[in-house]
C-alpha positions as CSV (number, residue, x, y, z in Angstrom):
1,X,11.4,6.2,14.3
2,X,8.8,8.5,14.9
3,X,7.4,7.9,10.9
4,X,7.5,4.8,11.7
5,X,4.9,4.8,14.8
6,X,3.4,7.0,12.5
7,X,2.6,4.9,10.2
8,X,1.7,2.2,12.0
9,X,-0.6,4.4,13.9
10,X,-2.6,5.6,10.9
11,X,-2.8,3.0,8.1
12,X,-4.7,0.2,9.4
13,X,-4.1,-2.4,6.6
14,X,0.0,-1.6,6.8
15,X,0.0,-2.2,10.7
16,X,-2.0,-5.8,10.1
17,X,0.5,-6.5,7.8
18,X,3.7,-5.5,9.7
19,X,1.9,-7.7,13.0
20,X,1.9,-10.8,10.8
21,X,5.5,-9.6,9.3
22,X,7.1,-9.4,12.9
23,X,5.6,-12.9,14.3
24,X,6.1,-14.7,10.7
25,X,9.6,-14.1,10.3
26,X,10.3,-14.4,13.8
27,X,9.5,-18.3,13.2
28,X,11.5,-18.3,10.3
29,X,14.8,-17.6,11.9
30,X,13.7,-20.5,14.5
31,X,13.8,-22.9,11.9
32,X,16.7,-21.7,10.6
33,X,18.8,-21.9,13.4
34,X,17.2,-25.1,14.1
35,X,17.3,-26.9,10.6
36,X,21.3,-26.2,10.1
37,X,22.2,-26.6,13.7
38,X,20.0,-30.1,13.8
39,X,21.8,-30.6,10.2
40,X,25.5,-30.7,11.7
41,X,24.4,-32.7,14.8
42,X,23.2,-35.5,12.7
43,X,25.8,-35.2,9.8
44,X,28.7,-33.6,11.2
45,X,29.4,-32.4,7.7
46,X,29.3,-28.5,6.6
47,X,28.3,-30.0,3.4
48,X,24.8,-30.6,4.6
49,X,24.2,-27.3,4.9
50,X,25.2,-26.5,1.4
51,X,22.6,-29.3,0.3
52,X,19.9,-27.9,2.9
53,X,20.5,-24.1,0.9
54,X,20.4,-25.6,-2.8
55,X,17.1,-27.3,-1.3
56,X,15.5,-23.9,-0.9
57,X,17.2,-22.2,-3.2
58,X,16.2,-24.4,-6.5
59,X,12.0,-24.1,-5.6
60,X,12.7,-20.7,-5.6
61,X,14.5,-19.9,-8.9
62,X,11.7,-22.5,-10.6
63,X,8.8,-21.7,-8.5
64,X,9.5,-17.8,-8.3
65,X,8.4,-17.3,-12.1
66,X,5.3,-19.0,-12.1
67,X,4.6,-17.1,-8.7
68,X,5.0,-13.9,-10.2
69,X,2.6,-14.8,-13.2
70,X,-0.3,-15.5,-10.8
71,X,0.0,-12.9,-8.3
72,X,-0.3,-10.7,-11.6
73,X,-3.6,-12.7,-12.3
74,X,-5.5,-13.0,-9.0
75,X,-6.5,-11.6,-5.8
76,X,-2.5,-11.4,-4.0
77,X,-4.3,-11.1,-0.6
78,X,-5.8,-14.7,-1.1
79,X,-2.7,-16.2,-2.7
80,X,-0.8,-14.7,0.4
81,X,-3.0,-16.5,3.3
82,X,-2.8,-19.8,1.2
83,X,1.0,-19.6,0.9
84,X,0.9,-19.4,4.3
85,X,-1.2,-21.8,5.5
86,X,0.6,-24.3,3.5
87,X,3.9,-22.9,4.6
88,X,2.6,-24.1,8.8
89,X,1.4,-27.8,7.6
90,X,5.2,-28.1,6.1
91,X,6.9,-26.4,9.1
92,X,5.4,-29.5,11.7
93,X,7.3,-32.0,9.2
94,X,10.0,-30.8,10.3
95,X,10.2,-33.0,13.5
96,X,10.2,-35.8,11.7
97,X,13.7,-35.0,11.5
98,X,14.2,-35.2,15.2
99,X,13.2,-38.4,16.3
100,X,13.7,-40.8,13.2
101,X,17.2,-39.3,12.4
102,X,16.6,-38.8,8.9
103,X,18.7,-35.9,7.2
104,X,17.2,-36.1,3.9
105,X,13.6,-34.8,5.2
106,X,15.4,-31.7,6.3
107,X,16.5,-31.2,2.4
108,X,12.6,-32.4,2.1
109,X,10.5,-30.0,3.8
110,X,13.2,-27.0,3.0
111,X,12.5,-27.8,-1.0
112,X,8.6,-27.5,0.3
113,X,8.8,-24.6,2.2
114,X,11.0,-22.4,-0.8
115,X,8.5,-23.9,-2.7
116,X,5.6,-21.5,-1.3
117,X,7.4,-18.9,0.2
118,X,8.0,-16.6,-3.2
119,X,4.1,-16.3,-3.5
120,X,4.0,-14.4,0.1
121,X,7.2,-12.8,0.0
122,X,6.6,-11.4,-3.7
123,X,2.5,-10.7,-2.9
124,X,3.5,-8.6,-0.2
125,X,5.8,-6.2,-1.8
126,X,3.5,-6.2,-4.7
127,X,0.5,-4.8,-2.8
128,X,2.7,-2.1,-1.0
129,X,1.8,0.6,-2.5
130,X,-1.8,-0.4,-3.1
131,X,-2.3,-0.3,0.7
132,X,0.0,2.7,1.3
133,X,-0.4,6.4,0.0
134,X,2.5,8.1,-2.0
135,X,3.8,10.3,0.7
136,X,3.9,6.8,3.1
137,X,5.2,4.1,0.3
138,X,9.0,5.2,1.0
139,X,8.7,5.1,4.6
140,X,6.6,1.5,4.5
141,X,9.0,0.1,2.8
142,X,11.9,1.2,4.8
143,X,9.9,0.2,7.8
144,X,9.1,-3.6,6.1
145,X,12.8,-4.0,5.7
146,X,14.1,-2.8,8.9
147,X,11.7,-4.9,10.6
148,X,12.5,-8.2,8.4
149,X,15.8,-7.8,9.5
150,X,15.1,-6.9,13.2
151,X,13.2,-9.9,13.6
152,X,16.7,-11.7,12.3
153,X,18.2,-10.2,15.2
154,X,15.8,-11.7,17.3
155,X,14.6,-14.9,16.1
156,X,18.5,-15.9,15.6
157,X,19.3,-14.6,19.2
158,X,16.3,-16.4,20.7
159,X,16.4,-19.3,18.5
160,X,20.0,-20.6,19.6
161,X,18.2,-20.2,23.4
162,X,14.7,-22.8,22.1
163,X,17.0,-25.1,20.5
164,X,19.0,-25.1,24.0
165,X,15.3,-26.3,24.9
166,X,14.3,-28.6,22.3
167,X,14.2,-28.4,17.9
168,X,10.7,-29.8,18.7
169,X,9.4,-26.4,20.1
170,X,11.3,-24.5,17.2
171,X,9.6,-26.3,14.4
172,X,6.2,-25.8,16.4
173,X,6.3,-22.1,17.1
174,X,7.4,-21.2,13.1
175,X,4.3,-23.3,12.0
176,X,1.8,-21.4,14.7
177,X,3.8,-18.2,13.0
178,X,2.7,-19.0,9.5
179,X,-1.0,-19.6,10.9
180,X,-0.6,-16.2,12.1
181,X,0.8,-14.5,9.7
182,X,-2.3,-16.1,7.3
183,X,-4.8,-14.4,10.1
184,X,-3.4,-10.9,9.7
185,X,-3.7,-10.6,6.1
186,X,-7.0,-11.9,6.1
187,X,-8.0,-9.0,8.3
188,X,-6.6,-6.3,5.3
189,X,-9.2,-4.5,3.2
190,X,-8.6,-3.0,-0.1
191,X,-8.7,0.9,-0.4
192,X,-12.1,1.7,-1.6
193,X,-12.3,1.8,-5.2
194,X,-9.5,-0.6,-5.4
195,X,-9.0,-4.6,-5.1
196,X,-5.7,-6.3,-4.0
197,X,-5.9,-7.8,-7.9
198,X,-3.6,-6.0,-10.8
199,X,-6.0,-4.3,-13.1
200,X,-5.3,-5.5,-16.6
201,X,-6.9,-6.6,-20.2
202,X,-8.5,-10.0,-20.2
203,X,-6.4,-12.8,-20.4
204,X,-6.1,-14.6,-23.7
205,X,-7.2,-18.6,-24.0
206,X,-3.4,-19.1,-24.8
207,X,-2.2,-17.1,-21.9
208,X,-4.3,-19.0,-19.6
209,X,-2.6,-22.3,-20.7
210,X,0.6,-21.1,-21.4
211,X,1.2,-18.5,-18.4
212,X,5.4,-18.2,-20.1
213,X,3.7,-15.7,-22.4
214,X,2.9,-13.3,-19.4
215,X,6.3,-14.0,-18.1
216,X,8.2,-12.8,-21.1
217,X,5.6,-10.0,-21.1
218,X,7.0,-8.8,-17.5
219,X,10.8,-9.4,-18.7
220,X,10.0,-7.3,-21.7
221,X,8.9,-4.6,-19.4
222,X,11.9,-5.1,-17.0
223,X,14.2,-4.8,-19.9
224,X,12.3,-1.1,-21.2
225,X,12.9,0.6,-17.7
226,X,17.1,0.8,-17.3
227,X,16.9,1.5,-13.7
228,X,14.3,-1.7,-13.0
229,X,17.2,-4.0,-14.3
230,X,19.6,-2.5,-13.3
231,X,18.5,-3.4,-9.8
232,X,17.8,-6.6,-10.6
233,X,21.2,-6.9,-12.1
234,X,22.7,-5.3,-8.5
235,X,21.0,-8.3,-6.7
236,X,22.3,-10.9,-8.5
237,X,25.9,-9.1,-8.4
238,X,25.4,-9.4,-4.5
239,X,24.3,-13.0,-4.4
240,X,27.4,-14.0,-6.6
241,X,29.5,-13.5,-2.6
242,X,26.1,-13.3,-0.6
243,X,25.3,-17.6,-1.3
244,X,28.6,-18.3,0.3
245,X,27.9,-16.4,3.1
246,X,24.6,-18.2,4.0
247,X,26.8,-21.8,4.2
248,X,29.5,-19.3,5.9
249,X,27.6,-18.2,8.7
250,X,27.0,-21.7,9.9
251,X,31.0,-23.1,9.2
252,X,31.9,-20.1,11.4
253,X,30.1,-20.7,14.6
254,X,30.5,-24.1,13.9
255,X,33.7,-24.7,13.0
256,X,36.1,-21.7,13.4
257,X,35.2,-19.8,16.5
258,X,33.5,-23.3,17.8
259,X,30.8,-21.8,19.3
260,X,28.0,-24.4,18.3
261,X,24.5,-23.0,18.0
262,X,24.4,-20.0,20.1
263,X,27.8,-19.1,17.5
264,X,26.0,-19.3,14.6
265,X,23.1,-17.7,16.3
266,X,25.2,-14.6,17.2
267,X,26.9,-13.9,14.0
268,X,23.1,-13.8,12.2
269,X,21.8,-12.1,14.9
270,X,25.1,-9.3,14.9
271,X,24.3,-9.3,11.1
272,X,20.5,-8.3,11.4
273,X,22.3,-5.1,14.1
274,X,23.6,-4.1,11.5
275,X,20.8,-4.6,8.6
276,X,18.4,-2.9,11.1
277,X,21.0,0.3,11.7
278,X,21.4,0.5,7.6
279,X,17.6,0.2,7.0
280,X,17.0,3.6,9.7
281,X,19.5,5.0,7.8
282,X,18.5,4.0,4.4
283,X,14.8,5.4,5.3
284,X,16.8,8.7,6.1
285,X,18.8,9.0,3.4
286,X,16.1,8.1,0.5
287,X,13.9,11.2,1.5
288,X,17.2,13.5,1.7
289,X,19.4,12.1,-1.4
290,X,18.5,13.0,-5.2
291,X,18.5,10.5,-7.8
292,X,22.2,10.9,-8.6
293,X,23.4,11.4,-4.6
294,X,21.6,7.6,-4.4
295,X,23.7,6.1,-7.5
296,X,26.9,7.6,-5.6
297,X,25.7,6.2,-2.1
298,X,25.1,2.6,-3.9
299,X,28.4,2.4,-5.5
300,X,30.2,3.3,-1.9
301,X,28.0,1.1,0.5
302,X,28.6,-2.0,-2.5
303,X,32.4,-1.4,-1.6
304,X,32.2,-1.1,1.8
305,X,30.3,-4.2,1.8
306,X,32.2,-6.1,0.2
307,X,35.2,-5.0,2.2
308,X,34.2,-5.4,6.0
309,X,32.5,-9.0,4.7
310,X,36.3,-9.8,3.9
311,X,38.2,-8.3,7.0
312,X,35.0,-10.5,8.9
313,X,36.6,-13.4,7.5
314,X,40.2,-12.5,8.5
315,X,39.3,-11.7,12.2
316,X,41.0,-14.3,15.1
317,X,38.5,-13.6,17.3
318,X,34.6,-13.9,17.2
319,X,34.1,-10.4,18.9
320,X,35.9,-8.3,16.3
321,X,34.6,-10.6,13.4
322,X,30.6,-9.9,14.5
323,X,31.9,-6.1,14.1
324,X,32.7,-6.5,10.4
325,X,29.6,-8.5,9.4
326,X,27.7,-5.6,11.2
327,X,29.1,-2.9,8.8
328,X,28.9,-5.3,6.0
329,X,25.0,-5.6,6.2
330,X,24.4,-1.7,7.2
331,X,26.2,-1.1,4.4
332,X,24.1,-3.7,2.0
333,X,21.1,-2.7,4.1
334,X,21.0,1.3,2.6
335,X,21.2,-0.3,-0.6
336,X,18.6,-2.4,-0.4
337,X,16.3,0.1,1.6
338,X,16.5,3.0,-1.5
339,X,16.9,0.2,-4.3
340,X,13.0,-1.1,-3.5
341,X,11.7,2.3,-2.7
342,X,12.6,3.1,-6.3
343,X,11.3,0.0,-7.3
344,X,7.9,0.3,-5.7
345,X,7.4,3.9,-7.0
346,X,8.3,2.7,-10.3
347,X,6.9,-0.6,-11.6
348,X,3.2,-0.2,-13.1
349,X,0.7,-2.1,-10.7
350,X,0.2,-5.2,-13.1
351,X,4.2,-6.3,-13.8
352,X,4.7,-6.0,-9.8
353,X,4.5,-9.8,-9.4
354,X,6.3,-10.7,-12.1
355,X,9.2,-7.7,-11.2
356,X,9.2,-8.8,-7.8
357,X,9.2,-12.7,-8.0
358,X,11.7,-12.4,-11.0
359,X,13.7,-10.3,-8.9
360,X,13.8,-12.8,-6.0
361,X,14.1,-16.1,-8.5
362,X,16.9,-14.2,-10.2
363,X,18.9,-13.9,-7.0
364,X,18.2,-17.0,-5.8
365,X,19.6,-18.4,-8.9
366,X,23.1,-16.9,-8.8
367,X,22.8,-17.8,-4.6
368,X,22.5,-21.3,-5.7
369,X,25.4,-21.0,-7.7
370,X,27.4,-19.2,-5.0
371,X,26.5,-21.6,-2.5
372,X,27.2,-24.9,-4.7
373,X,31.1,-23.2,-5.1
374,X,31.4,-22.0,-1.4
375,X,30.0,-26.0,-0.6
376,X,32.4,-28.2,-3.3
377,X,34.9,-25.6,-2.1
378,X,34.5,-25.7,1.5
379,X,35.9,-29.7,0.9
380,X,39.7,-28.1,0.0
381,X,39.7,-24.5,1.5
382,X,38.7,-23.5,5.0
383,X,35.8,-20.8,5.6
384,X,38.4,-17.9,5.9
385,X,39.4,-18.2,2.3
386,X,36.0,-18.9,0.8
387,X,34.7,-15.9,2.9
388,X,37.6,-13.6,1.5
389,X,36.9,-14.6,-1.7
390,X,33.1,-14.0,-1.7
391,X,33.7,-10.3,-0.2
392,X,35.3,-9.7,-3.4
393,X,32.5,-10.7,-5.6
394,X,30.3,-9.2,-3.6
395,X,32.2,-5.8,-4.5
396,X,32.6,-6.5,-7.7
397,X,28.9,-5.2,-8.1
398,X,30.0,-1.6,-7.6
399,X,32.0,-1.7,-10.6
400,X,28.7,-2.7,-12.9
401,X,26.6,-0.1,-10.9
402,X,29.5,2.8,-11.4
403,X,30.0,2.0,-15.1
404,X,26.3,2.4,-16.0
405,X,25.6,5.5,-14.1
406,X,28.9,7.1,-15.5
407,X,28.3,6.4,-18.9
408,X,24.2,7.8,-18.6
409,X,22.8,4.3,-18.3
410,X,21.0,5.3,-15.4
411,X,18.4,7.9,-16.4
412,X,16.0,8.6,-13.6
413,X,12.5,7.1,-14.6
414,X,9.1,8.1,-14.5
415,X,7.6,7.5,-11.1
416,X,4.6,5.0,-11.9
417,X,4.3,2.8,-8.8
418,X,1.8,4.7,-6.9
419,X,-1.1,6.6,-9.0
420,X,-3.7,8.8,-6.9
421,X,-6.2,6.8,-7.7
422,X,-4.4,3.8,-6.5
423,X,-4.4,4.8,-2.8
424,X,-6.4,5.7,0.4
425,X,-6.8,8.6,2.0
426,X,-3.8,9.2,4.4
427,X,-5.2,8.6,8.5
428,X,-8.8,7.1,6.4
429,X,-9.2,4.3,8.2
430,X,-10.5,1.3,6.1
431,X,-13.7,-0.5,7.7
């Protein structure tokens, strides 16, 4: 913790960003609450809620790629504030909803608000080590991550409590978020020397009007560096259960423990707990662990994943079940913690869009999948046996994960994230 005041403390661009991170995403778990609660109160079908993830989830797997290709091209810190600028105007639509009683404008504006998000979400991990020296990238990162799922802790918590007060004021505060959010990044500055655009050659007439040559360019890369995909493969692995578990969440504090909103609101909020005690530990255990003590800690924590998500959806009570999904998500969160540490201090400065957005379009996909089978599923089997059966596939991952390191699929690569000349001075602050 104390790294982390540290951090925040010293490296003025990082703490504007985490501001804007904290009150951003704080919104977003407003809306969330408040788009699938509002979803069942006009539909009374858990199948809504399947459409209302497939909504967000198919912007993302089409949009993400083309995201990736011009964060690689431009400034990200403009493309950032515009994502999120757009991302408030669409957030007031949502009370449309409310008083016209019109469920297909929730599928709407959730199609429109996927549709910007990947150029924010992927921007921001791709200027992470531009605005962060070496020695801090680990511990920003770990920091980022913990906080995005602190804020789930709190914006589910205190979003079943607005709701109790009105969707209107839900819908409202998430677009003021965005706005924001939009402020604090305009307030970074680049390092001196540096700009928040990739350096790279000049960009070919062809590539200009056909940006799918840049694209394959930044699969090619992800393909040359075993550990990149393999991480990208891990993701995916994890969305194969982890879809399900996003319709899940809602069926069970809907439907099984009948808890309404402040049910579903609980279990996401006992989830982020969790998320937020694997992300300290995570940030510990990625300064302390050598390359191959972190492949051995990812193949456990996948199984134990995996595992508690499965006795979560066996448990006859609400209070022991929100203990499962805790340890499921510290366990995931480790993972995820030392997986984009590696990441960061790994991909070269101009494929990080196109690793990061291909990363999140990639996961998206198979969530789409997983939440298409947990929804046409959810219409013969209750949430108990969908839930048991996406614990497995999330496990499942381990075995990939354990195969390649054991058979030296895994070499450790060259650290090429962060150069020297990439970064500012540590405590410099930047005027």
């Amino acid at each position: 913790m104390r790294e982390f005041l540290q951090l925040l403390r010293l490296n003025r661009n990082y703490r504007y960003t985490w501001i804007g991170q904290v009150v951003s995403e704080i919104g977003d778990h407003f809306n969330n609450i408040a788009v699938f609660d509002l979803a069942i109160k006009l539909t009374g079908s858990g199948l809504v809620v399947t459409g209302i993830m497939l909504a967000r989830a198919i912007p993302a797997v089409t949009v993400g790629p083309l995201a990736g290709v011009i964060l690689d091209r431009s400034d990200r810190r403009r493309i950032m504030m515009a994502s999120d600028i757009i991302r408030a105007v669409v957030a007031l639509g949502f009370i449309l909803s409310i008083s016209g009683h019109r469920p297909w404008t929730l599928y709407l504006f959730s199609a429109l608000l996927m549709t910007a998000s990947p150029f924010f979400t992927a921007g921001r991990s791709a200027i992470l080590p531009t605005i962060t020296t070496e020695t801090e990238l680990h511990t920003a990162n770990s920091l980022t991550q913990t906080t995005q799922w602190t804020t789930l802790s709190i914006g589910a918590f205190l979003g079943a409590t607005v709701i109790a007060i009105g969707y209107t004021w839900a819908f409202v505060f998430n677009a003021l978020s965005f706005v924001f959010s939009a402020w604090a990044i305009w307030k970074l500055r680049a390092p001196k020397g540096q700009s928040f655009r990739a350096e790279r050659k000049s960009l070919t007439e062809v590539e200009v009007v056909r940006p799918w040559h840049e694209y394959r360019e930044g699969l090619r890369y992800m393909r040359s560096v075993p550990l990149v995909l393999a991480i990208a493969l891990l993701a995916v692995g994890w969305a194969t259960g982890g879809g399900a578990a996003q319709i899940l969440f809602t069926l069970f504090g809907e439907q099984v423990f009948k808890a309404g909103a402040a049910g579903i609101g609980v279990i996401w909020g006992c989830a982020g707990v969790g998320l937020l005690i694997g992300g300290i530990a995570g940030n510990t255990l990625g300064k302390r662990l050598s390359f191959k003590g972190y492949k051995l800690a990812v193949f456990i924590n996948y199984i134990v994943h995996g595992g508690a998500y499965v006795l979560f959806s066996r448990m006859p009570t609400i209070g022991l079940a929100l203990i499962f999904i805790a340890l499921s998500r510290f366990a995931i969160a480790i993972n995820s913690v030392m997986n984009y540490s590696y990441l960061l201090r790994t991909v070269e400065n101009q494929y990080r869009g196109r690793v990061f957005a291909t990363n999140e379009a990639l996961t998206w996909s198979m969530m789409m999948m997983s939440m298409m089978g947990a929804g046409i599923a959810s219409t013969h089997y209750g949430p108990r046996t969908i839930g048991t059966v996406a614990g497995i596939l999330s496990s499942t991952t381990a075995i990939f994960w354990g195969w390649a390191n054991w058979t030296g699929r895994l070499p450790e690569p060259a650290m090429a994230g962060v150069a020297v000349q990439e970064v500012e001075l540590h405590g410099t602050p930047v005027k």
